[in-house]
N, C-alpha and C positions, 0 to 999 in steps of 0.2 A: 457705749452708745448713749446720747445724748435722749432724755423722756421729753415729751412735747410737752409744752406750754399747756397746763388744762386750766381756761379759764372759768367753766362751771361743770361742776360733776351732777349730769342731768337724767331721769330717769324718763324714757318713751314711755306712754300711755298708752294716747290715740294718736290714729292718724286722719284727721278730715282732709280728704281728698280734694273736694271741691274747690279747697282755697290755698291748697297746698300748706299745710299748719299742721305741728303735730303739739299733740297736748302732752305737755311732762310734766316730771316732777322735780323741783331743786332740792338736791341732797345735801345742799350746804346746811346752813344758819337759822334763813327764813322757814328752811322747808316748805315752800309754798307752792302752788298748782302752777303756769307759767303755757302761754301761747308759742310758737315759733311758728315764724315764716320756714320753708325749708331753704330759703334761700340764704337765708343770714347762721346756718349753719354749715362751717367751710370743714369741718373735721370731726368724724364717729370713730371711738376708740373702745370697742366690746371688752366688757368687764366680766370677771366670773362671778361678781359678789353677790350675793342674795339681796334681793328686792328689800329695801329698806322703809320703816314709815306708810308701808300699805294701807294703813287706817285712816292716814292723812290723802289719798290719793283723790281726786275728783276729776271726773273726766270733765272736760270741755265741750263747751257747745256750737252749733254755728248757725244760724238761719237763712232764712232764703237770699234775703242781702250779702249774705259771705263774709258777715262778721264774725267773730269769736270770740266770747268771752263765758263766763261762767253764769251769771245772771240772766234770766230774762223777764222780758213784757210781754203783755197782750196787745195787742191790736186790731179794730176793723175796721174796713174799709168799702165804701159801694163805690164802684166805678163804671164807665160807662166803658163802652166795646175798645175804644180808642187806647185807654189809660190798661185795660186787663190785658187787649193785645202785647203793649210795648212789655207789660211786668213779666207774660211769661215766655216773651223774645231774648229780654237783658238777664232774666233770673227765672231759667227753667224751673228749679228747686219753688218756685210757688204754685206752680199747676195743683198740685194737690191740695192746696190750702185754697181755692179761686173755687165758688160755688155759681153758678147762670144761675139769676134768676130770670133774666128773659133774653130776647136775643142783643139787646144793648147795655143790658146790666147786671153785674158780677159783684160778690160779697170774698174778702179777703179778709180770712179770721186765722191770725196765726200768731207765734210768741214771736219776738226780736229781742234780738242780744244788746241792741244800741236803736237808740231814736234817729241814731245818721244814716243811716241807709235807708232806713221807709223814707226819714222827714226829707232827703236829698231826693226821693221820687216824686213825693209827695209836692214837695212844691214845686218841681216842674211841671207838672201837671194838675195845679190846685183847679184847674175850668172843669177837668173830667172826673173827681173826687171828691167823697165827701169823707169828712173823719166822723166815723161812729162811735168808734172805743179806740182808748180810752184817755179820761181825763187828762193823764199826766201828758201823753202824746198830747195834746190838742193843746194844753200849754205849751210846749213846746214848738209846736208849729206857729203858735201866737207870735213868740220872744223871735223866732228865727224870721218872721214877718217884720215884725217890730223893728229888727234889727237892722235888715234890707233897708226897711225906708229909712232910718236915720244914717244909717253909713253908704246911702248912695247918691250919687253926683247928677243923679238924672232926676226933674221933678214932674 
């Protein structure tokens, strides 16, 4: 009987539910920590072998955007009722991190895994937002401005 093609011999960590991702480990070469979609994995074949490089292992992260990677940032943000409503409509996972301060405006203080998912809220809604923290985001929100106006056809 023919063994199947194994194109990476990977170890399960975690599983973050929320974005469908589990966090493994690559047994090959790199030995390195690695994200998956569970969609981009088409075949699980249970091994008996003892857990190898445990030392090396780091679980993954994901924030309220539904990113995942191993790093994160800070962020905060005041918004007004409008901008707090829509965040914990599209991305329940922030309610906990969303503080009232009165009945029109909300403080959002939490890490992210990537500047693309706050900074793709964030400026759709730059009228109801302000960026409080931190620096590197608020650069980042500048460049991705910056960048709109020059790469756009509309003046």
């Amino acid at each position: 009987m023919d063994q199947p093609k194994i194109e990476r011999l990977l170890r399960l960590m975690k599983l973050l539910t929320a974005n469908n991702r589990y966090t493994v480990t690559d047994i090959g070469e790199k030995r390195e920590n690695l994200l998956f979609k569970l969609s981009r994995i088409e075949k699980v074949i249970p091994l008996s072998d003892d857990w190898l490089y445990e030392t090396q292992h780091h679980a993954g992260k994901m924030d309220i955007f539904r990113i995942s990677i191993f790093n994160t940032y800070p962020v905060k943000l005041r918004m007004g009722l409008f901008s707090a409503s829509l965040l914990m409509e599209e991305y329940p996972l922030s309610e906990k991190f969303l503080t009232e301060v009165s009945d029109n405006e909300y403080i959002l203080e939490t890490d992210v895994c990537s500047y693309d998912g706050v900074g793709r809220f964030v400026i759709g809604l730059l009228h109801d937002i302000e960026i409080m923290g931190d620096e590197k985001f608020k650069e980042y929100i500048q460049k991705r401005i910056t960048s709109l106006k020059n790469n756009s056809s509309v003046s």
